[in-house]
C-alpha positions as CSV (number, residue, x, y, z in Angstrom):
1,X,0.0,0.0,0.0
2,X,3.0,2.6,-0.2
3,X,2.7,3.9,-3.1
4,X,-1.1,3.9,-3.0
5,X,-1.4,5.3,0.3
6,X,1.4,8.4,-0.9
7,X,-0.6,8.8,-3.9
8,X,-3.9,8.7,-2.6
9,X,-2.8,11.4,0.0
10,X,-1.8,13.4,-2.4
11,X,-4.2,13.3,-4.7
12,X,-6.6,14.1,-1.6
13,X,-4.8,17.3,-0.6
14,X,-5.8,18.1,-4.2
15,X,-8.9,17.0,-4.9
16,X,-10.1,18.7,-1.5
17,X,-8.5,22.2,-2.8
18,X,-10.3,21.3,-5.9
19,X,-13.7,21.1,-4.1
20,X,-12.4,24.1,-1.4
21,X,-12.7,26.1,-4.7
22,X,-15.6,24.5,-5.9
23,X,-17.4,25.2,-2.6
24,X,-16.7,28.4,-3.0
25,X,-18.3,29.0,-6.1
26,X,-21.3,26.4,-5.3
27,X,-22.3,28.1,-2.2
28,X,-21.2,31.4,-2.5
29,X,-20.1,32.8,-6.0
30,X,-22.9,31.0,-7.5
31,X,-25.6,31.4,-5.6
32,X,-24.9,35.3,-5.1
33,X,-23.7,36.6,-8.6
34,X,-25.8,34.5,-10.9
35,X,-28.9,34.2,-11.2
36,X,-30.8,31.1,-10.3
37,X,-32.2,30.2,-14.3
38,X,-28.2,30.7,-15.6
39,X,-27.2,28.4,-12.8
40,X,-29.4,26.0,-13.8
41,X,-28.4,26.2,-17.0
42,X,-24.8,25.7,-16.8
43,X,-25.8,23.1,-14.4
44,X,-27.5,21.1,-17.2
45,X,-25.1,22.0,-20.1
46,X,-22.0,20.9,-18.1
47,X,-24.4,17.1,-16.5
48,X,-25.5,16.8,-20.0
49,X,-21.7,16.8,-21.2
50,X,-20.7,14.5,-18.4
51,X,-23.1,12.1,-19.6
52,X,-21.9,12.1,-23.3
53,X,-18.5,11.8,-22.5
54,X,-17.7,8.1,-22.3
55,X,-19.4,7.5,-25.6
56,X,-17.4,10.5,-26.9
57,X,-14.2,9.0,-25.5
58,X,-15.2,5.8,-26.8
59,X,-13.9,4.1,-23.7
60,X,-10.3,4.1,-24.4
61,X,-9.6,5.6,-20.8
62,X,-10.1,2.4,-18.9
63,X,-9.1,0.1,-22.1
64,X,-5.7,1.6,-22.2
65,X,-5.2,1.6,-18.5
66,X,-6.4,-2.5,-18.4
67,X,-4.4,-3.1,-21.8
68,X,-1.3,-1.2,-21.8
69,X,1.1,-3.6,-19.1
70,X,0.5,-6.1,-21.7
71,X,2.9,-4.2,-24.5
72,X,6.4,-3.3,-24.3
73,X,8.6,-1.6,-27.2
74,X,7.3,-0.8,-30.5
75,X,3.9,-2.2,-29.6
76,X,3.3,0.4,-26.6
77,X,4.2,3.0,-28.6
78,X,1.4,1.6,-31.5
79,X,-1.2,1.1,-28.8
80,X,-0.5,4.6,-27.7
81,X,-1.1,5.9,-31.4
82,X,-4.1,3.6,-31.8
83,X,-5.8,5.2,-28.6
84,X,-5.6,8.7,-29.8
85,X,-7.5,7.6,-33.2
86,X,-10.3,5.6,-31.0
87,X,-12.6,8.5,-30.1
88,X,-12.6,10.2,-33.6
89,X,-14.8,7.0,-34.2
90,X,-17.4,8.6,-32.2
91,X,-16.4,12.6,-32.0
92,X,-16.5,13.0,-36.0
93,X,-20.0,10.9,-36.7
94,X,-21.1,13.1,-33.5
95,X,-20.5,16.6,-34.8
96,X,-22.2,15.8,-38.0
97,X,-25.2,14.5,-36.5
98,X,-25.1,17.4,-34.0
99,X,-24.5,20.0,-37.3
100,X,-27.5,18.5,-39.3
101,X,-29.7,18.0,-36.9
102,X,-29.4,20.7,-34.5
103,X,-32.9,22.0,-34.6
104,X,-34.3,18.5,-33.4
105,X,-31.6,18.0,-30.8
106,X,-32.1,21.5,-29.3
107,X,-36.0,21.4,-29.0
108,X,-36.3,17.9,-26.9
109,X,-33.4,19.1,-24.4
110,X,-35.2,22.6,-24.4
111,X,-38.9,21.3,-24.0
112,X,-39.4,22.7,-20.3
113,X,-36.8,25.5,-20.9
114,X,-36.4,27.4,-23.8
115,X,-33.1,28.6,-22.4
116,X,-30.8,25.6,-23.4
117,X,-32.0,26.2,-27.2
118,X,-28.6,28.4,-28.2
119,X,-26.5,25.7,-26.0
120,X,-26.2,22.7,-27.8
121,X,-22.9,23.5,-29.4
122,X,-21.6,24.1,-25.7
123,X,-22.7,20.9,-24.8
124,X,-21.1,19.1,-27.2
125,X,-17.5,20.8,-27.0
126,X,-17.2,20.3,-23.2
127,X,-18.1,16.5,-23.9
128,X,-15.0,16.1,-26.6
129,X,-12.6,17.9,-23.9
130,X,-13.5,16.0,-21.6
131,X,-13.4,12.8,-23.1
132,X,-9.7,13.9,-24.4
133,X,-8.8,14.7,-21.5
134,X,-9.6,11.3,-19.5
135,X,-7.6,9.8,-22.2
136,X,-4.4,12.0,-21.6
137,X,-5.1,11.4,-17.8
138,X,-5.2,7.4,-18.7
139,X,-2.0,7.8,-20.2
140,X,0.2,9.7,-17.1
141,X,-1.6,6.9,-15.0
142,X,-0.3,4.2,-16.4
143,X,3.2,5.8,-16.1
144,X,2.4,5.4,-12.4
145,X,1.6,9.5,-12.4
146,X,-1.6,10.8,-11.3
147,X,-0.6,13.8,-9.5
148,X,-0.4,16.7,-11.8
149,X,-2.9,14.7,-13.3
150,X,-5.5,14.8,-10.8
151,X,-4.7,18.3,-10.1
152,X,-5.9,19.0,-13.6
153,X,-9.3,17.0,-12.9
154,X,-9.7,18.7,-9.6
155,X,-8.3,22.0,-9.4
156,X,-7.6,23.4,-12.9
157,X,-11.5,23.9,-14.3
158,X,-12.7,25.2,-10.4
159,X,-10.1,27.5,-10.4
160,X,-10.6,28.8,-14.1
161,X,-14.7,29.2,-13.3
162,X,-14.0,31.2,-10.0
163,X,-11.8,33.8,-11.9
164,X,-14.9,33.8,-14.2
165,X,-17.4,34.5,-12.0
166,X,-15.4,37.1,-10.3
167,X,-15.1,39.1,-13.6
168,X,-19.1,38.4,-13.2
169,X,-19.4,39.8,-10.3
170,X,-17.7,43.0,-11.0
171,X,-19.2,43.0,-14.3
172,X,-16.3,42.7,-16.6
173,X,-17.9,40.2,-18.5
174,X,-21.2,39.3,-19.5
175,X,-22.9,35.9,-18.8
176,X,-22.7,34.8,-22.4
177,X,-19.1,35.8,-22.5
178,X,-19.1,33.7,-19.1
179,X,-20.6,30.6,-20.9
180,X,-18.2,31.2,-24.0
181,X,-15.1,31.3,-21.4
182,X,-16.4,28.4,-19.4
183,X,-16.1,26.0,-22.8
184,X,-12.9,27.3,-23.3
185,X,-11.9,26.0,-19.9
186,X,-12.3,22.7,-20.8
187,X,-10.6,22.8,-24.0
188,X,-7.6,24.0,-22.4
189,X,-7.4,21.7,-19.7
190,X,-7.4,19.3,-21.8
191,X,-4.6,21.1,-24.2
192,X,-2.4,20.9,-20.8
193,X,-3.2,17.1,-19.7
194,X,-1.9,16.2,-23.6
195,X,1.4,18.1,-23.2
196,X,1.8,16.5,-19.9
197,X,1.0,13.0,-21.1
198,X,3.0,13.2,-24.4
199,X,6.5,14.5,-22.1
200,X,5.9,11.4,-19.5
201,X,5.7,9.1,-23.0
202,X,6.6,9.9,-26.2
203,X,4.9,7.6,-28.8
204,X,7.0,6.7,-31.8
205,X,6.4,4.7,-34.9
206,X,3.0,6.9,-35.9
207,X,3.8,5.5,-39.2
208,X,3.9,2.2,-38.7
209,X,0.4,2.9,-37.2
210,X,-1.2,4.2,-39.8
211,X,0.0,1.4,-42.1
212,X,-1.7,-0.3,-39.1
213,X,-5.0,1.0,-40.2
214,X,-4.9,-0.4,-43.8
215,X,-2.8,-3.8,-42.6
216,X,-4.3,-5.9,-40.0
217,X,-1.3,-7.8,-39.3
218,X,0.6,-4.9,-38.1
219,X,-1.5,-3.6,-35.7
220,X,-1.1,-4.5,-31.8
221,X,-1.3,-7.6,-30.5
222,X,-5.1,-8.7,-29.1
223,X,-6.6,-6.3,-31.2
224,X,-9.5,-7.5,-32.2
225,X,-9.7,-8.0,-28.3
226,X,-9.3,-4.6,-27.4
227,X,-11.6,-3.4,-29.8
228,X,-14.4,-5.4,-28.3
229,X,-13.3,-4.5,-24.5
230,X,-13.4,-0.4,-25.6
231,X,-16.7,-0.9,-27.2
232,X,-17.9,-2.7,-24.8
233,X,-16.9,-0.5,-21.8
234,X,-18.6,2.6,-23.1
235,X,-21.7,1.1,-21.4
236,X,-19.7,1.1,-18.2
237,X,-18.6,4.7,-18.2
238,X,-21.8,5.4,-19.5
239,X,-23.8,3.8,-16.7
240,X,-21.5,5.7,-14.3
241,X,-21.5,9.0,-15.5
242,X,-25.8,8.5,-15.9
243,X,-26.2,7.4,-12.2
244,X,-23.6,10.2,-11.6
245,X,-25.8,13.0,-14.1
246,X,-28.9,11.4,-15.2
247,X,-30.9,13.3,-12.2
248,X,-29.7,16.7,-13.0
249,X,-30.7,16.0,-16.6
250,X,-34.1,14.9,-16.1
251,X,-34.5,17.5,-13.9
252,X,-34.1,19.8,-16.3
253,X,-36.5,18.1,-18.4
254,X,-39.5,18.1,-15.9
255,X,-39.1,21.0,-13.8
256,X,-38.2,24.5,-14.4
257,X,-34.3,24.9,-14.3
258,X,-34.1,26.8,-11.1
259,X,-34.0,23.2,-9.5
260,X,-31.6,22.1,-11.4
261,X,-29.5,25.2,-9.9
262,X,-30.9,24.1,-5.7
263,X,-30.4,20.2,-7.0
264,X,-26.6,20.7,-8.0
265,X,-25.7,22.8,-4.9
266,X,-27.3,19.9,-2.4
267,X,-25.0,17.0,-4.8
268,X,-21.9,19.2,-4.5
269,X,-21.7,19.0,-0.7
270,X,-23.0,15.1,-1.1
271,X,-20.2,14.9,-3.5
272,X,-17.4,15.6,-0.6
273,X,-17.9,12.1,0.8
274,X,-16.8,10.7,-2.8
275,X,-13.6,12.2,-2.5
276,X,-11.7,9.8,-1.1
277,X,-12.1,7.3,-3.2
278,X,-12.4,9.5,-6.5
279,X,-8.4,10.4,-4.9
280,X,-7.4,6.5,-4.3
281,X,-8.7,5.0,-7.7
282,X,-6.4,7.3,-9.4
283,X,-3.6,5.1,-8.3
284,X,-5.4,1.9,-8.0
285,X,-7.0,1.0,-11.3
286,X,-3.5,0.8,-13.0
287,X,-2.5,-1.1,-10.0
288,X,-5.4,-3.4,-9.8
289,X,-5.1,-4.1,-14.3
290,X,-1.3,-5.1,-13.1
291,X,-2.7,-7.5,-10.9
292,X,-4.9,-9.3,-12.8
293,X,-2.5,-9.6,-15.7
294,X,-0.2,-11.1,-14.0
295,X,-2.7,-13.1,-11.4
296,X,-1.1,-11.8,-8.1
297,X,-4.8,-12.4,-6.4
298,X,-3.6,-12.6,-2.1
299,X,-2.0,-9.3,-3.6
300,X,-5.0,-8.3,-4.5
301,X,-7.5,-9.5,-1.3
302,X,-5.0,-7.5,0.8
303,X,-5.9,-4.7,-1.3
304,X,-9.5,-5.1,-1.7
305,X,-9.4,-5.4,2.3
306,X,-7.7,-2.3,3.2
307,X,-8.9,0.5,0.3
308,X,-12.2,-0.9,1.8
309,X,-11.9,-0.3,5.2
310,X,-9.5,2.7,5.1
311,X,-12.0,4.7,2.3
312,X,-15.1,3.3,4.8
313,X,-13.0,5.0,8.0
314,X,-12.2,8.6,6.0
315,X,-15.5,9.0,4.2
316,X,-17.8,8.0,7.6
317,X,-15.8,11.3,9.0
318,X,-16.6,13.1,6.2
319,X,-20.5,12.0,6.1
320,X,-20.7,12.9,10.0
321,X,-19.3,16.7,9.5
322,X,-21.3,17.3,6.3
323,X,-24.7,15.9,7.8
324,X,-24.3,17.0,11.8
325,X,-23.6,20.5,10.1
326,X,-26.1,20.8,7.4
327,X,-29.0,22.6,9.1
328,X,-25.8,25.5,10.0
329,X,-24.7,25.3,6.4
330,X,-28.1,25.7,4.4
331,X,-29.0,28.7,7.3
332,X,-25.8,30.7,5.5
333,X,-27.0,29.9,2.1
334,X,-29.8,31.8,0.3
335,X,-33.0,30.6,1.5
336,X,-34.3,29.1,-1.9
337,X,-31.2,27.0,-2.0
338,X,-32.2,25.4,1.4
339,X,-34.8,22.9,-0.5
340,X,-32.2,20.6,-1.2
341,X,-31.9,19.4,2.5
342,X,-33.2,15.8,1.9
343,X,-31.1,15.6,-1.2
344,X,-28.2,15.9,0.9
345,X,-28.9,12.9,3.1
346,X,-29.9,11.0,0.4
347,X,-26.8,11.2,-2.2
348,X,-24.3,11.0,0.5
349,X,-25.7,8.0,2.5
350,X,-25.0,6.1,-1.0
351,X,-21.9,8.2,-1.4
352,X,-20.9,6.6,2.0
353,X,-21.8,2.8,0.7
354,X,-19.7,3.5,-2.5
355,X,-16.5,4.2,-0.3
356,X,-17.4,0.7,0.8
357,X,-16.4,-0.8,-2.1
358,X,-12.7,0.1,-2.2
359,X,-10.9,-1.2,-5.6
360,X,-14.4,-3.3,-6.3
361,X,-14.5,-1.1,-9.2
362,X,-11.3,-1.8,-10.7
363,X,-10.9,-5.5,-10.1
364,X,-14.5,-5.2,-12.6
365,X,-13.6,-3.0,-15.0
366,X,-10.4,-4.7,-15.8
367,X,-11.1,-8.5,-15.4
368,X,-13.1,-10.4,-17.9
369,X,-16.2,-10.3,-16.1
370,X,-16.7,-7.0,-16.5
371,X,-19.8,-7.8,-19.2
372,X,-21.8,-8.8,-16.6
373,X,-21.6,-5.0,-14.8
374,X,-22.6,-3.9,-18.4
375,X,-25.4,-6.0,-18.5
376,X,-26.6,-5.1,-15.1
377,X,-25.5,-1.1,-15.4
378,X,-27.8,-1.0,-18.3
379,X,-30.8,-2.5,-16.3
380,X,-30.2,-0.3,-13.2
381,X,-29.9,3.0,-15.6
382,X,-33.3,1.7,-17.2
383,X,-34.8,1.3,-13.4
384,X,-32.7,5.1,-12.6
385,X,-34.7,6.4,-15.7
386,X,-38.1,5.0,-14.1
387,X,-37.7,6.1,-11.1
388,X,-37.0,9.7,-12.2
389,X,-39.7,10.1,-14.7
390,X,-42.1,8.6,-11.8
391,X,-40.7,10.3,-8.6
392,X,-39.9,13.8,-10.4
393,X,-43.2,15.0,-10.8
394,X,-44.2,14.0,-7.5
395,X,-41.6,15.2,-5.4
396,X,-39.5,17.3,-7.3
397,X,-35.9,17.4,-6.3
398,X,-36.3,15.1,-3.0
399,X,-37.9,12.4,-6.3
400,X,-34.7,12.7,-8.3
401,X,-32.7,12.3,-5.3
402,X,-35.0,8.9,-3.9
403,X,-34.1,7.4,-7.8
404,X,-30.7,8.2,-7.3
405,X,-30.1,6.9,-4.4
406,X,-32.1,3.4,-4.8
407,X,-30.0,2.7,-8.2
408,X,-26.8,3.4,-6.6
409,X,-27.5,1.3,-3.6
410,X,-28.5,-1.5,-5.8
411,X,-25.8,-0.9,-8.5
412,X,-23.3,-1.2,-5.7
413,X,-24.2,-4.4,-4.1
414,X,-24.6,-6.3,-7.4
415,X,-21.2,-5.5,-7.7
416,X,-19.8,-6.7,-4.4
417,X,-21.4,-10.0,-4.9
418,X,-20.3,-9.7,-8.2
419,X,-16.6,-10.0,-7.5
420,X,-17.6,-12.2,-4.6
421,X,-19.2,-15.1,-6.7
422,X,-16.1,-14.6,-9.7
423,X,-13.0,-13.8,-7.2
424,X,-13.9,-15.2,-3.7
425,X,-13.3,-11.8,-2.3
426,X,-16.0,-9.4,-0.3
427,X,-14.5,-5.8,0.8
428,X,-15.6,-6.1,4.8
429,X,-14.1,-6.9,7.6
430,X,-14.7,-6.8,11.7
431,X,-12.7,-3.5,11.5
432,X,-15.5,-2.8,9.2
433,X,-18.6,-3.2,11.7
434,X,-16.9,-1.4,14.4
435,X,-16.4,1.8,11.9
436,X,-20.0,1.0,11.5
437,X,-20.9,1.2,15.0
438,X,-18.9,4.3,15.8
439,X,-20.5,6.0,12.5
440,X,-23.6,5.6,14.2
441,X,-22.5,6.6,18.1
442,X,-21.1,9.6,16.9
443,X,-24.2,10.2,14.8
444,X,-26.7,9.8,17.3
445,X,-24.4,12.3,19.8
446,X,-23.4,15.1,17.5
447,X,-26.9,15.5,15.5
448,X,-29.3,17.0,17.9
449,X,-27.4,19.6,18.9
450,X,-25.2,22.7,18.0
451,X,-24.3,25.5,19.7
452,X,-26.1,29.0,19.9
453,X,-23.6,31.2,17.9
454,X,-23.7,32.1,13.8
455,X,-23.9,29.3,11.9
456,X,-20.6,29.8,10.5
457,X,-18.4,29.6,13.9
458,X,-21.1,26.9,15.3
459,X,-19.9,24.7,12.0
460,X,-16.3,25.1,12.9
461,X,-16.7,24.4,16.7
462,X,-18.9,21.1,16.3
463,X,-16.7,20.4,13.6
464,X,-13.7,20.5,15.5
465,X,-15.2,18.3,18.7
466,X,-16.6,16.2,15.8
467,X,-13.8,15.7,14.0
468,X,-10.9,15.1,16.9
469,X,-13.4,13.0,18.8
470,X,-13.8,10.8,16.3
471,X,-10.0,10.7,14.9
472,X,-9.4,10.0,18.6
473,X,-11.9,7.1,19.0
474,X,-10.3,5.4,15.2
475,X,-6.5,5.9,16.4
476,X,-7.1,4.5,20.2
477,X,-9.5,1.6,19.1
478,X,-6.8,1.0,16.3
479,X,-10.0,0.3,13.7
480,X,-7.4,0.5,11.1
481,X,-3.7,0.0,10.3
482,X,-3.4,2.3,7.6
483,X,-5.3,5.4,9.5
484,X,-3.4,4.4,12.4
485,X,0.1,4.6,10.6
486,X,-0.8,8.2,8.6
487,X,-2.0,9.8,12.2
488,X,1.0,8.3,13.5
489,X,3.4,10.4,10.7
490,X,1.5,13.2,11.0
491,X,1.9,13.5,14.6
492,X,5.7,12.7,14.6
493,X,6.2,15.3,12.1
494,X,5.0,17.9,14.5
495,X,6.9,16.9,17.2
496,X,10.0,17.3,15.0
C-alpha cells in the first residue's frame, strides 16, 4: 500500500483544494452573482456533457489503463497511437449529426426551458474535452503518475470558473461571454493534460500505425480484443456518468431549471464524501489491471481489504461533519437553496456505501467479467430512468434524489457480490462493523445539537469536537492499520 497510500494522499490534498474552490463558487459565487435560471443552465449544459462523455471517448480511458502492461517496445508506442484515433470514431459521426440536426436536438433538451435552445454547441464541445482529456489522464496513469494529473481533474477547471465569475461579479464580462469562457476551460485543460502526457511518454512509430489502419497484421497484438473490451466499456462509463448526471438531466427536463440550480448545490456537498475514493482510484486501477495480468490475487485481497476499510473510515468522518452540520450550512445559504436538504442525506448516505467498495470497481472494469456490470449497469440505468420520470413530478428534487439513491444502492451491491461469486473476495471486515458502529454513536451524539452562535463559527466548533473525537476514538481503538500509521506520521512530524 506505499505507493497507493502516498498517492492517494496526495491526490486528496488536491482533490479537497479542488472542491475548497468549488465550494466556493457552489455556495457562494454561484448562488450570489448569478442568477438562479443561468445556474441552472450551466448546471445542465455541463451534466448533459458528463453524460456524453464516455461514448465521446469511446472508452479508451479504462481500455488503455487495463491493456497497456501487456505491451512493451514498438507495440506500446502503437497502442498509444491507436488510442488517440479511438474516439474520432465517435467525435467526428457526433459533430455531424449534432450540425444536421441541431434543430431537433435543441427542442427535446429545451422542452421545459427554452433557455438551453442556443447551448447545444456548448454541450457538445465540453463532452469532446472531456473525453480527451480522460484519455491524456489514462496515459500519465499508467506511467504510475496521477498527481499533476489529478490536479488537472480537480483543481484546474474550479479554479478557471472562479476567476470567471469574479469578472461576473464585478461585471467585466457578460454571462454569455461567461458561458463562451467556461467552454474554453475545458478545452484547455485538456490542451495541458496532452502536453503533460506526451512529455511522460513519447509515442514513436506513428507510421507504422497508420499502415496499421490499412494492414491488420501490423496492428497491436489482441486487437480485435481490445476493440471489443473499448466498445464494450462505453456502457460502463456510461452507466457511471448517468447514475452520476442522469438526475440533474431529467430534472431539467421536468421541472423549471431553477431546481436544477438548488439540485446541484445539495450534490456538490454530497459529492465531498466521494472524495476519497475519486483520490485513491487514481492510483489503484492501473494497479489493480497489473494485478490481474499477472494473477497476483492474495495481492489483491490485501488490497480489496484495506482500500475498503481505510475509504469506509475517511468517508464516515466526512459523512458525519457534512450531515451533523447541514442545518448551519443551508442557514448561510440563500434561502431558496435550502430545499435541497433531503437531497443531501440521500446522495451522501449512498456516497458513503460507495466508499465501501474500495478497488471493487477496478478488479471489474479490468477482469473479464466485466460484461456482466454492463449488462446489469444497463438495467439499473433503465430502473434510474423510471424512477426519475415517476418520482420527479411527485416530489421534485427530493424524487430525483429517492431514484438516485435506490439505483446506486443496488448498483453497488450487485457489484460486491459480483466479484464475490467470480473472485472469492468481499471488501468487509470486523474493522469494518466497528467503523459502522462508531458511524452511528457519533451520529446519534453530534446530530441534535449545536451550539447558539452564527452558523458559521457553530460549524467550525462542532466540527472541530466532531472531527478530533472521532480521529481520537479510530486511532485509540486502532480500527485500522493504515489510518493508524498516517495519524502516526502526522503526529511525529509535528513533534519534530
Amino acid at each position: 500500500m506505499g505507493i497507493v497510500i502516498k498517492q492517494s494522499f496526495n491526490n486528496l490534498i488536491t482533490t479537497y483544494l479542488g472542491f475548497a474552490i468549488g465550494a466556493l463558487n457552489t455556495l457562494f459565487l454561484y448562488t450570489n452573482f448569478m442568477s438562479e435560471q443561468y445556474y441552472g443552465l450551466v448546471s445542465f449544459i455541463v451534466s448533459t456533457a458528463m453524460i456524453l462523455m464516455p461514448f465521446m471517448a469511446f472508452g479508451v480511458q479504462n481500455t488503455l489503463v487495463k491493456f497497456y502492461s501487456a505491451y512493451e517496445g514498438k507495440e506500446q508506442s502503437v497502442f498509444l497511437n491507436w488510442m488517440l484515433l479511438l474516439p474520432l470514431l465517435v467525435a467526428i459521426p457526433g459533430a455531424l449529426i449534432c450540425f444536421f440536426f441541431y434543430e431537433q436536438i435543441a427542442l427535446f433538451l429545451s422542452i421545459k426551458n427554452e433557455i438551453v435552445y442556443n447551448y447545444v454547441w456548448y454541450i457538445f464541445i465540453i463532452a469532446v474535452s472531456s473525453s480527451y482529456f480522460e484519455v491524456f489522464f489514462a496515459w500519465a496513469k499508467v506511467q504510475f503518475k496521477t498527481i499533476f494529473g489529478n490536479f488537472m481533474k480537480e483543481v484546474f477547471h474550479r479554479l478557471g470558473i472562479t476567476l470567471l465569475l469574479v469578472l461576473l461579479a464585478f461585471h467585466l464580462i457578460t454571462i454569455d461571454t461567461f458561458l463562451i469562457a467556461l467552454v474554453f476551460v475545458y478545452v484547455a485543460r485538456m490542451l495541458v493534460m496532452s502536453i503533460y502526457a506526451y512529455n511522460l511518454k513519447q509515442p514513436k512509430f506513428i507510421r507504422h500505425t497508420i499502415r496499421s489502419i490499412r494492414t491488420p497484421s501490423k496492428r497491436p497484438q489482441n486487437f480485435m480484443a481490445i476493440i471489443k473490451y473499448t466498445t464494450l466499456i462505453i456502457i460502463a462509463g456510461s452507466v457511471a456518468s448517468l447514475l452520476l448526471d442522469l438526475d440533474k438531466v431529467m430534472l431539467g427536463l421536468y421541472e423549471e431549471i431553477e431546481n436544477v440550480a438548488f439540485y446541484s448545490v445539495a450534490i456538490y456537498i454530497a459529492t465531498v464524501i466521494a472524495v476519497p475514493a475519486r483520490a485513491m482510484h487514481q492510483i489503484t486501477y492501473p494497479m489493480v489491471a497489473k494485478m490481474l495480468n499477472e494473477k497476483q490475487y492474495d495481492e489483491m485481497r490485501k488490497l480489496y481489504h484495506k482500500s475498503s476499510l481505510t475509504l469506509f473510515v475517511i468517508a464516515s468522518l466526512l459523512f458525519l461533519l457534512i450531515i451533523c452540520n447541514l442545518e448551519s450550512l443551508y442557514d448561510m445559504v440563500i434561502k431558496s437553496y435550502s430545499a435541497g436538504f433531503y437531497v443531501v442525506l440521500f446522495i451522501g448516505a449512498a456516497k458513503l456505501l460507495d466508499n465501501c467498495l474500495g478497488i471493487n470497481n477496478a478488479i471489474l472494469y479490468n477482469s473479464d467479467y466485466y460484461r456482466i456490470i454492463l449488462v446489469l449497469g444497463v438495467l439499473l440505468v433503465i430502473v434510474a430512468i423510471i424512477l426519475n420520470t415517476v418520482f420527479i413530478p411527485l416530489f421534485g428534487i427530493n424524487g430525483a434524489a429517492i431514484a438516485t439513491f435506490v439505483a446506486s444502492v443496488l448498483y453497488t451491491i450487485f457489484k460486491i457480490i459480483i466479484v464475490y461469486k467470480k473472485f472469492g473476495m468481499q471488501p468487509f471486515t470486523k474493522a469494518s462493523l466497528k467503523t459502522l458502529i462508531l458511524l452511528v454513536v457519533f451520529f446519534a451524539a453530534f446530530y441534535f445539537w449545536d451550539f447558539s452562535f452564527h452558523p458559521f463559527v457553530n460549524i467550525i466548533l462542532k466540527s472541530i469536537v466532531l472531527g478530533a473525537s472521532y480521529v481520537l476514538a479510530i486511532y485509540f481503538l486502532n480500527i485500522s492499520s493504515d489510518v493508524t500509521t498516517a495519524i502516526q506520521s502526522i503526529l511525529k512530524r509535528k513533534a519534530l
